[in-house]
C-alpha positions as a Markdown table, in Angstrom:
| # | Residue | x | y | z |
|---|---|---|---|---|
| 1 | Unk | -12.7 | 98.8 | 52.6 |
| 2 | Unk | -14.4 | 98.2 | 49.3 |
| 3 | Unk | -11.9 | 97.7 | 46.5 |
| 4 | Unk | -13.6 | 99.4 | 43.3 |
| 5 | Unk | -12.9 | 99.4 | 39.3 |
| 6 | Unk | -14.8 | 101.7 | 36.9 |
| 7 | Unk | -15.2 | 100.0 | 33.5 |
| 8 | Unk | -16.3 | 102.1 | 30.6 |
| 9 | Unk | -16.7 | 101.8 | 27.2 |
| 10 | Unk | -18.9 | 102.9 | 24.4 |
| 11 | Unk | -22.3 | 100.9 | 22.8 |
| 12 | Unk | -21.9 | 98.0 | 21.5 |
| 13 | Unk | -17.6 | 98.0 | 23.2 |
| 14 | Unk | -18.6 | 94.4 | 25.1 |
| 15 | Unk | -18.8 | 96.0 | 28.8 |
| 16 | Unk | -21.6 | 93.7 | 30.1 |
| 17 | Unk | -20.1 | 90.7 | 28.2 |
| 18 | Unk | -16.7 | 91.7 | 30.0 |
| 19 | Unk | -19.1 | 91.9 | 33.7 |
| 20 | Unk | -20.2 | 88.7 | 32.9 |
| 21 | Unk | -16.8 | 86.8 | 32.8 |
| 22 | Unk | -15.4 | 88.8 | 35.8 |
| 23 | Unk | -18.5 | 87.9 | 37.9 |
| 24 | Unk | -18.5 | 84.5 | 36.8 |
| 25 | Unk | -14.5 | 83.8 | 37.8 |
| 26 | Unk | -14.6 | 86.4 | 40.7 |
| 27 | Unk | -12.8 | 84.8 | 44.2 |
| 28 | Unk | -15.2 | 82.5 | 45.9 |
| 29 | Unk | -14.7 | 84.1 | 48.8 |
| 30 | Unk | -15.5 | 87.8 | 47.9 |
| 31 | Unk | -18.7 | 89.5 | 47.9 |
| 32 | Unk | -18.8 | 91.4 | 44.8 |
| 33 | Unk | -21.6 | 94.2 | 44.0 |
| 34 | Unk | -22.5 | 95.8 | 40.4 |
| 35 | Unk | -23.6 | 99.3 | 40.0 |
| 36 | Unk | -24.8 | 99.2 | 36.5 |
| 37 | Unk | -26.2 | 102.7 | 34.4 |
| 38 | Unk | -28.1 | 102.5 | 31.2 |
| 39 | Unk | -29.2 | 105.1 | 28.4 |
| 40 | Unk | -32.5 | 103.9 | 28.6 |
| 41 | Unk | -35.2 | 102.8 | 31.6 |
| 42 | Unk | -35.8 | 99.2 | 30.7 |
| 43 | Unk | -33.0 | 97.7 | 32.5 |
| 44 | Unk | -31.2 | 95.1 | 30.2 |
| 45 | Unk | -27.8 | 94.9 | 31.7 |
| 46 | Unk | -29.9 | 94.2 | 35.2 |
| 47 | Unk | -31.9 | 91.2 | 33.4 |
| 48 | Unk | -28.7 | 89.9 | 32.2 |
| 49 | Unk | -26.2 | 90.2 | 35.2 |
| 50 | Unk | -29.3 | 89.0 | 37.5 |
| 51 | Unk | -27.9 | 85.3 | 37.6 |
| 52 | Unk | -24.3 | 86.4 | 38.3 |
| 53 | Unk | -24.4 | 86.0 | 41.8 |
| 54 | Unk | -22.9 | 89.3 | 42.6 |
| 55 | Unk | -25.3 | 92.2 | 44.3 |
| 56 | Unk | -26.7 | 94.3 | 41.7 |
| 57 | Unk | -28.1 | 98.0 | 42.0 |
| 58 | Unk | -28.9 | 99.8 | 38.7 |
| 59 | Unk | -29.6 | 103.3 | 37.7 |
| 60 | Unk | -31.2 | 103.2 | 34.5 |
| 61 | Unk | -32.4 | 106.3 | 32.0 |
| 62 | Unk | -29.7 | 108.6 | 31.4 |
| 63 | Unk | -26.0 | 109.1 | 32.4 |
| 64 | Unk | -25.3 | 108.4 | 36.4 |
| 65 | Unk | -22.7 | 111.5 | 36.7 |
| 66 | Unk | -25.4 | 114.1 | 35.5 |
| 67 | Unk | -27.9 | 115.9 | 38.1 |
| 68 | Unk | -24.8 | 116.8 | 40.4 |
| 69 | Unk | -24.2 | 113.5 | 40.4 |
| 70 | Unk | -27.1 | 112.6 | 42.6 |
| 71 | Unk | -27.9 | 108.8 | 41.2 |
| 72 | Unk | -24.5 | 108.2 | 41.5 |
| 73 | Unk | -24.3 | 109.0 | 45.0 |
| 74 | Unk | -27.4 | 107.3 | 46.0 |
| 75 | Unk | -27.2 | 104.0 | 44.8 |
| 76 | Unk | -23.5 | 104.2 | 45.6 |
| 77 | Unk | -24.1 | 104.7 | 49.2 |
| 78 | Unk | -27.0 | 101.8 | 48.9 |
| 79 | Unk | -24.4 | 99.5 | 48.1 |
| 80 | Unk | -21.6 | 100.3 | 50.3 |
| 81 | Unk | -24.1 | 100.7 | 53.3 |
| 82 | Unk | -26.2 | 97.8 | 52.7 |
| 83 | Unk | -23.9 | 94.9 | 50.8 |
| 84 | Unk | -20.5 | 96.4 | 52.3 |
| 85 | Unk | -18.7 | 94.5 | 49.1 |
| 86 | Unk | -15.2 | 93.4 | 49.0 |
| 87 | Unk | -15.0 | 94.8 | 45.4 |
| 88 | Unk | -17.3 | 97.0 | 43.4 |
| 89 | Unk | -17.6 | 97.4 | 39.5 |
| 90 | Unk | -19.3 | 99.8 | 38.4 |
| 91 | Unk | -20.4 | 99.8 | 34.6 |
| 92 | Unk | -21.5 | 103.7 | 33.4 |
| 93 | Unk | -23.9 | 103.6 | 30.2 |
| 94 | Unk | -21.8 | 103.4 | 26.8 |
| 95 | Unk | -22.8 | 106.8 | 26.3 |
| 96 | Unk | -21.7 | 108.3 | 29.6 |
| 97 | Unk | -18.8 | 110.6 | 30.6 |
| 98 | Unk | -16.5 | 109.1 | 32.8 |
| 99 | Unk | -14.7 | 112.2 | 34.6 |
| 100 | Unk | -17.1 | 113.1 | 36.8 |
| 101 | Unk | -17.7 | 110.0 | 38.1 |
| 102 | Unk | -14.0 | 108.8 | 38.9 |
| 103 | Unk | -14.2 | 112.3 | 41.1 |
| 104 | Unk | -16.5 | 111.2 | 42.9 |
| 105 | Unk | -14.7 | 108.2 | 43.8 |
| 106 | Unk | -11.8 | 110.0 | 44.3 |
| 107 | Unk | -13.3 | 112.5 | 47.0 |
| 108 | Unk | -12.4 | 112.9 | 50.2 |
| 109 | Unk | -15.7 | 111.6 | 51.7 |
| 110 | Unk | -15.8 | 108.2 | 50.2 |
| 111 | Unk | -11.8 | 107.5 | 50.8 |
| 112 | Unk | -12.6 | 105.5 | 54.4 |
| 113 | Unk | -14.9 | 103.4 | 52.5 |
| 114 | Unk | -13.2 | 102.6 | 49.3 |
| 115 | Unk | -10.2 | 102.0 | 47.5 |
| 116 | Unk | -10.4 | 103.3 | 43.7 |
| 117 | Unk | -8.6 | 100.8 | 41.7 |
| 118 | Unk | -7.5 | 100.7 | 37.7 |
| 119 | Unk | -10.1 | 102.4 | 35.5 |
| 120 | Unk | -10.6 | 99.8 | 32.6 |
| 121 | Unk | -12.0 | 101.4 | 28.8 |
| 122 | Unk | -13.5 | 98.4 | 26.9 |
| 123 | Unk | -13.1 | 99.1 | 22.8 |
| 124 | Unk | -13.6 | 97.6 | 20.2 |
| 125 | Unk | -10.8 | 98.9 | 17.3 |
| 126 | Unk | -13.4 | 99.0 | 14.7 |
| 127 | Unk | -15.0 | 101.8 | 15.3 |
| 128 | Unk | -12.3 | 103.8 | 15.0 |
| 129 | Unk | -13.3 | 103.3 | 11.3 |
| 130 | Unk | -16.6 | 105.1 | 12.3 |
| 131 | Unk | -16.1 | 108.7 | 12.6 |
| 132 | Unk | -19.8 | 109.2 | 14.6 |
| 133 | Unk | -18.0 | 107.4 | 17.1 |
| 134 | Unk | -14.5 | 108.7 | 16.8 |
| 135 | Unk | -15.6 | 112.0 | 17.2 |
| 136 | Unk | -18.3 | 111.4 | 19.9 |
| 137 | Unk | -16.3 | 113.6 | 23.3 |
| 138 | Unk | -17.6 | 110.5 | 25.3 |
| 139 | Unk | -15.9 | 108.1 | 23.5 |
| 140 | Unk | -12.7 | 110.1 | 23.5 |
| 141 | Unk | -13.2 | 110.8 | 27.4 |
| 142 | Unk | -13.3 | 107.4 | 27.9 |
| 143 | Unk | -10.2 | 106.4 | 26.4 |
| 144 | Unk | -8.7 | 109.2 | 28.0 |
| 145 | Unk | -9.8 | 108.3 | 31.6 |
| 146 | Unk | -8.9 | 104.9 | 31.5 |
| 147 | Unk | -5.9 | 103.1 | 33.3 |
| 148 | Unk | -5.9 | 100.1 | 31.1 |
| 149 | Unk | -7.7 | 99.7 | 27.9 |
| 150 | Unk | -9.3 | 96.4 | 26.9 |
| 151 | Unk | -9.3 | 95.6 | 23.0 |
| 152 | Unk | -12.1 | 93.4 | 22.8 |
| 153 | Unk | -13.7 | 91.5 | 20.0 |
| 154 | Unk | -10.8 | 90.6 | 18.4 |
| 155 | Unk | -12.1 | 87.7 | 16.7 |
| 156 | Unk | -13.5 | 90.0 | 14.6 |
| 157 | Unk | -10.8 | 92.3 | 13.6 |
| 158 | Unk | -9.3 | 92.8 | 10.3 |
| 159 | Unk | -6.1 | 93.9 | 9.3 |
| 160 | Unk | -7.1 | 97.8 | 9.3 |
| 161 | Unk | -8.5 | 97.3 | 13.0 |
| 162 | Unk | -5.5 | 96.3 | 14.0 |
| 163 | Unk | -3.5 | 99.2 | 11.9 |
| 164 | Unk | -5.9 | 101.5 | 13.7 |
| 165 | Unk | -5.5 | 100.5 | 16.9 |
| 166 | Unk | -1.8 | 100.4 | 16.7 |
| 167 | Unk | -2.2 | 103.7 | 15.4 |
| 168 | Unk | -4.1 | 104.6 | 18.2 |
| 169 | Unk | -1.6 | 103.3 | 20.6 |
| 170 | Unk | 1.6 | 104.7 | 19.8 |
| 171 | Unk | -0.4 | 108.0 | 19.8 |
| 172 | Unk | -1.1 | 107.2 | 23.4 |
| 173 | Unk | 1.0 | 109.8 | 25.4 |
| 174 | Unk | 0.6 | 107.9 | 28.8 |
| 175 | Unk | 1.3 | 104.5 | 27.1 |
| 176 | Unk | -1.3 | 102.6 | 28.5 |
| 177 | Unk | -1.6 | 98.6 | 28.6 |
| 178 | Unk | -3.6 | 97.5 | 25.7 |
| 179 | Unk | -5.1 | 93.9 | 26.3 |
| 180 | Unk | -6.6 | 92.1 | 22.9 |
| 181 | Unk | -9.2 | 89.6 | 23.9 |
| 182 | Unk | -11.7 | 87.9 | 22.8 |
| 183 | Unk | -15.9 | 87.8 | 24.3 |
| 184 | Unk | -14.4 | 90.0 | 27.0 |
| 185 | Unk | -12.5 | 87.5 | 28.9 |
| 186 | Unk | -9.8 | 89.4 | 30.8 |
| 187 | Unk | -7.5 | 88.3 | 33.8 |
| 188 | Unk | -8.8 | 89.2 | 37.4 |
| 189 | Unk | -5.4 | 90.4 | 38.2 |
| 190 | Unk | -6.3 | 93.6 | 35.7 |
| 191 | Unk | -8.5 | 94.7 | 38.5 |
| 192 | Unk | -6.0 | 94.8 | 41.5 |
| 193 | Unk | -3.8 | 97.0 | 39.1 |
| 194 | Unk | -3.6 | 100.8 | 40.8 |
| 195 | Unk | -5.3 | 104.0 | 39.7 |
| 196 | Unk | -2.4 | 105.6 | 38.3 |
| 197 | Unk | -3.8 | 107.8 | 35.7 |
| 198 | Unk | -4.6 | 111.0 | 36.8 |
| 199 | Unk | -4.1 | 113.3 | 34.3 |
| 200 | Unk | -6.8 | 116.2 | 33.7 |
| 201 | Unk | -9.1 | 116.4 | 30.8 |
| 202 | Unk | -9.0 | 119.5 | 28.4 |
| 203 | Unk | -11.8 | 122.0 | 29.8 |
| 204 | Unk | -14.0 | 122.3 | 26.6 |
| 205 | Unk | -14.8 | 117.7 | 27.5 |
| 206 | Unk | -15.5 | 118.1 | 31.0 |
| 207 | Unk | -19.1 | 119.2 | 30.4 |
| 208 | Unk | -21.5 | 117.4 | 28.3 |
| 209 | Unk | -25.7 | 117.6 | 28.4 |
| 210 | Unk | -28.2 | 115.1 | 27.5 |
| 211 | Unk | -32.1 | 115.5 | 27.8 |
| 212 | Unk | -33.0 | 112.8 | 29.4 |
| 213 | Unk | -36.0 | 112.1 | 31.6 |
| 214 | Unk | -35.5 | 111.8 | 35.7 |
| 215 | Unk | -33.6 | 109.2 | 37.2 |
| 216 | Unk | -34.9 | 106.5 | 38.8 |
| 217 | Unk | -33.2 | 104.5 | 41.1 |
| 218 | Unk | -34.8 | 100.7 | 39.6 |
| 219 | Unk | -35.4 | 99.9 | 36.4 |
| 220 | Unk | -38.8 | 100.2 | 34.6 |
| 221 | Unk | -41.7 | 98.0 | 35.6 |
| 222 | Unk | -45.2 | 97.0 | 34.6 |
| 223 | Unk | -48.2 | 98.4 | 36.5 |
| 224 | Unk | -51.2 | 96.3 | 37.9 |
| 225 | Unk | -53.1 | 94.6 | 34.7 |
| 226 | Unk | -50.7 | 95.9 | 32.4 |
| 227 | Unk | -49.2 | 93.6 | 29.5 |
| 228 | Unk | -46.8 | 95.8 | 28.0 |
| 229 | Unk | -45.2 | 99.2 | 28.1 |
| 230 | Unk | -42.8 | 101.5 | 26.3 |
| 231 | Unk | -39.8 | 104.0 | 27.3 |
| 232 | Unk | -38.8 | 106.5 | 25.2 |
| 233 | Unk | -35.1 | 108.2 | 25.8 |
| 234 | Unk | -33.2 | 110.7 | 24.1 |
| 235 | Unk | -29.9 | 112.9 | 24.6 |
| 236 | Unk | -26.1 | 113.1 | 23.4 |
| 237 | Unk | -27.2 | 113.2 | 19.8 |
| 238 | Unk | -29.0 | 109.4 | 20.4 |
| 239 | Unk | -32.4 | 108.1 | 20.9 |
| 240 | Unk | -33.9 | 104.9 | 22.4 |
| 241 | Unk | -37.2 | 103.3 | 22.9 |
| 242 | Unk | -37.4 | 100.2 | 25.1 |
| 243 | Unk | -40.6 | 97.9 | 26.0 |
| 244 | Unk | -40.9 | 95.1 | 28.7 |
| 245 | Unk | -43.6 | 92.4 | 28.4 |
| 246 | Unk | -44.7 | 90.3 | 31.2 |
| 247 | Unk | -44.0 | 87.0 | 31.9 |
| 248 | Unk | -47.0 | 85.4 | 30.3 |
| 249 | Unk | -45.8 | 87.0 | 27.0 |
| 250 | Unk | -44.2 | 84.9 | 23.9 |
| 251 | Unk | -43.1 | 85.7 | 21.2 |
| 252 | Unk | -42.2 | 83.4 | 17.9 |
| 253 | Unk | -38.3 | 82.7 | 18.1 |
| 254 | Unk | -37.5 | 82.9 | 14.3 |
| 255 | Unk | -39.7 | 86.0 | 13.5 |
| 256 | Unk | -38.4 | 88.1 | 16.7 |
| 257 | Unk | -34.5 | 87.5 | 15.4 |
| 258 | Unk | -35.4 | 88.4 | 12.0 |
| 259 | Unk | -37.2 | 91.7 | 14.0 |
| 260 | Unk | -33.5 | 92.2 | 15.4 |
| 261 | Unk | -31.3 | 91.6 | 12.8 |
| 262 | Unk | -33.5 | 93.8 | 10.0 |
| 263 | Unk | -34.4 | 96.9 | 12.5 |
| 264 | Unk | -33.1 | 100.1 | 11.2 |
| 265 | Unk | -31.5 | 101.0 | 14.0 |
| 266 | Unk | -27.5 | 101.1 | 15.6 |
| 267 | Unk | -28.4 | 99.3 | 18.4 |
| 268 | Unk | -30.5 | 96.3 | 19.8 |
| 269 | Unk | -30.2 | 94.4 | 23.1 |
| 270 | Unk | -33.1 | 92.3 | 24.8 |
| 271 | Unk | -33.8 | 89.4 | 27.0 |
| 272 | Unk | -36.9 | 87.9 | 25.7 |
| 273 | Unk | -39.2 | 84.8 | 26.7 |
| 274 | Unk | -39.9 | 82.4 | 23.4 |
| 275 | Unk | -41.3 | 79.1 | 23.1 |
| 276 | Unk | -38.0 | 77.4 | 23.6 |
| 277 | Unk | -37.3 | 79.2 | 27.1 |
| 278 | Unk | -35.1 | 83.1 | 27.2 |
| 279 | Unk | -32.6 | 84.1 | 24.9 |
| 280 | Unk | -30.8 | 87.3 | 25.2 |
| 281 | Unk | -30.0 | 89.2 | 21.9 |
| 282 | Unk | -27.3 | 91.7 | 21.1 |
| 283 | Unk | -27.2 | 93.5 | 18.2 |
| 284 | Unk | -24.3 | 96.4 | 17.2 |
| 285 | Unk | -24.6 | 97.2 | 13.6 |
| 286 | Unk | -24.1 | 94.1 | 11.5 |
| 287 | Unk | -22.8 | 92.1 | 14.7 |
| 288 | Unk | -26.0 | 89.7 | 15.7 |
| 289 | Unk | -24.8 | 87.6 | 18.9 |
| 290 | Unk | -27.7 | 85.1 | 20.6 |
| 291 | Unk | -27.4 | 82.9 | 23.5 |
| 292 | Unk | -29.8 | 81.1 | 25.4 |
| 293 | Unk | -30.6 | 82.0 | 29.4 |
| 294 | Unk | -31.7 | 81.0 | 32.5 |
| 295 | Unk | -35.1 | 81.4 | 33.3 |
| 296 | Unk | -35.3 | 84.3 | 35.4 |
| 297 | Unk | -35.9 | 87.2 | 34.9 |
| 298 | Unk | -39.5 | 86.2 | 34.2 |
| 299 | Unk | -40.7 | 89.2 | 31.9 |
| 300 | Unk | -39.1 | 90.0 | 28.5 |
| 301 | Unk | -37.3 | 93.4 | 28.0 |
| 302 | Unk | -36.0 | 94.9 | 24.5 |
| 303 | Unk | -34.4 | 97.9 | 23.8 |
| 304 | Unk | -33.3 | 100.0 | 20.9 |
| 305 | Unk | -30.9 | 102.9 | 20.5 |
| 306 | Unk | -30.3 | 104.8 | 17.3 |
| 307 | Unk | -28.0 | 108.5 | 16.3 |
| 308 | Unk | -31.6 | 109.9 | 14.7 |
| 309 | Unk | -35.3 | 108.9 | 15.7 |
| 310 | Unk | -36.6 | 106.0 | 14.4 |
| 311 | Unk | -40.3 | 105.1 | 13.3 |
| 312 | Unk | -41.3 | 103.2 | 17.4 |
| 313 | Unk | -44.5 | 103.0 | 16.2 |
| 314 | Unk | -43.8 | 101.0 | 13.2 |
| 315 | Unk | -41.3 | 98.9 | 15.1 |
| 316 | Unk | -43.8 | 98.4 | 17.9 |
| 317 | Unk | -46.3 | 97.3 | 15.7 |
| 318 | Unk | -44.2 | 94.8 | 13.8 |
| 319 | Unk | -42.7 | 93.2 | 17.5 |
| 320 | Unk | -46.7 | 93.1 | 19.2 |
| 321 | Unk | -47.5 | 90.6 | 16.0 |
| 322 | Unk | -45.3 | 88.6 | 17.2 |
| 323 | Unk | -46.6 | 87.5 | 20.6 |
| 324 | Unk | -48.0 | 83.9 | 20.3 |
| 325 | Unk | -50.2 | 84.7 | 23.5 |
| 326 | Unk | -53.4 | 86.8 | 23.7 |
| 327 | Unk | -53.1 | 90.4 | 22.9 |
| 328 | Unk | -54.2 | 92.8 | 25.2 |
């Protein structure tokens, strides 16, 4: 019986940061899996949980609960068939709904092979200063859902993020567990907590629609003699463009975080190959976080999501001048 936690939370919220700590403290003795989903096709989250030890599947370019659920299903039964975990966390993209999904893990075919455990909501309290986000039905539904929420970042609250979240929580009907941390570093013992909210979502949030292109089930790749390519996204009133470089590519460390921290856009998250080895980047609004990785994965990946569309092309031609190998 595979023991499984959904853990939600909207861009920029500190989800994969939050994977990363619970992988890296997990029980020796466990086999763990990741189903990871992301907006776009390039497959960041993958590159960065990749050296986690846990099995990883992703689903990358929309929202895993849309198409009937299909994606879902599929890598779903991938995992369970193939790795047979002792625990499971699966991470839906920041802009996904998280109803249909804990359904689906609810339903009467999967209950001999799982065990649905506390649904954990990762937030940070600032953006309740942000009414895009506020009054996104995704960012709602995933407070709603959600068993125990996780008030991350709180390094970098101020004394209105923590009026607003208090706000927030005596609001809370269902009186929840709120758990401040910092860099996303919960307790294990938050995932063997129950499933005990069940309550049903107003009608009018239980639907949503996005345009995005056809899942895949693996993340996007590079064709024979290709150097580069691009993935274009959009849906849920966002849009995102990705590129992935191959492992021959660098590019000039102080000129591609200056491209990171000065894009016009909401949202920036890469792993990327420089002189001085792989550093992963994460950018939400003004927050700039960099950290140094292991050397795999070998090829660089970048992605960019933003509420309008943003000039690619410009921003593609500013990142190809940085490469300090051949262009082609």
């Amino acid at each position: 019986m595979t023991r499984v936690n959904l853990i939600t939370g909207f861009l920029g919220s500190g989800k994969t940061t939050t994977l990363l700590h619970l992988l890296a403290n997990k029980p020796e003795k466990e086999r763990w899996a990741v189903l990871v989903n992301e907006f776009g096709e390039i497959g960041i989250d993958g590159a960065l949980l990749a050296e986690s030890g846990a099995i990883l599947k992703e689903i990358p370019g929309g929202c895993m609960c849309c198409v009937n659920g299909l994606p879902m299903q599929v890598g779903l039964n991938m995992l369970l068939k193939q790795a047979k975990p002792d625990r499971l966390l699966i991470e839906p993209t920041g802009l996904g709904h998280p109803k249909q999904i804990l359904d689906m893990l609810s339903a009467e075919v999967y209950r001999p092979w799982l065990t649905l455990d506390a649904s954990l909501c990762v937030l940070d309290p600032r953006q309740f200063a942000d009414p895009r986000v506020v009054e996104n039905e995704n960012f709602r539904d995933q407070l709603a859902a959600a068993d125990i929420i996780v008030a991350n970042k709180e390094d970098r609250w101020q004394d209105a993020d923590r009026a607003a979240l208090a706000q927030w929580q005596s609001n809370d009907a269902l009186q929840r567990p709120v758990i401040p941390v910092s860099f996303g570093k919960i307790d294990q013992t938050l995932l063997a907590q129950p499933r005990l909210n069940l309550r049903t979502l107003p009608q009018a949030q239980q639907h949503h629609s996005h345009a995005a292109p056809p899942f895949g089930l693996a993340a996007l790749s590079l064709t024979a003699g290709t150097r580069w390519r691009r993935s274009l996204n959009q849906g849920q009133g966002y849009h995102a463009c990705g590129w992935i470089f191959d492992d021959e590519t660098v590019f000039d460390t102080i000129g591609l975080l200056e491209w990171v921290r000065l894009a016009p856009v909401t949202r920036v998250k890469g792993v990327m190959r420089i002189k001085e080895g792989l550093v992963s980047v994460n950018r939400q609004g003004d927050d700039f976080h960099i950290e140094t990785r292991p050397s795999s994965p070998p090829d660089s990946r970048i992605e960019m999501i933003h509420e309008a569309e943003a000039d690619w092309n410009r921003l593609q031609s500013s990142l190809l001048k940085l490469r300090l190998t051949p262009e082609v």
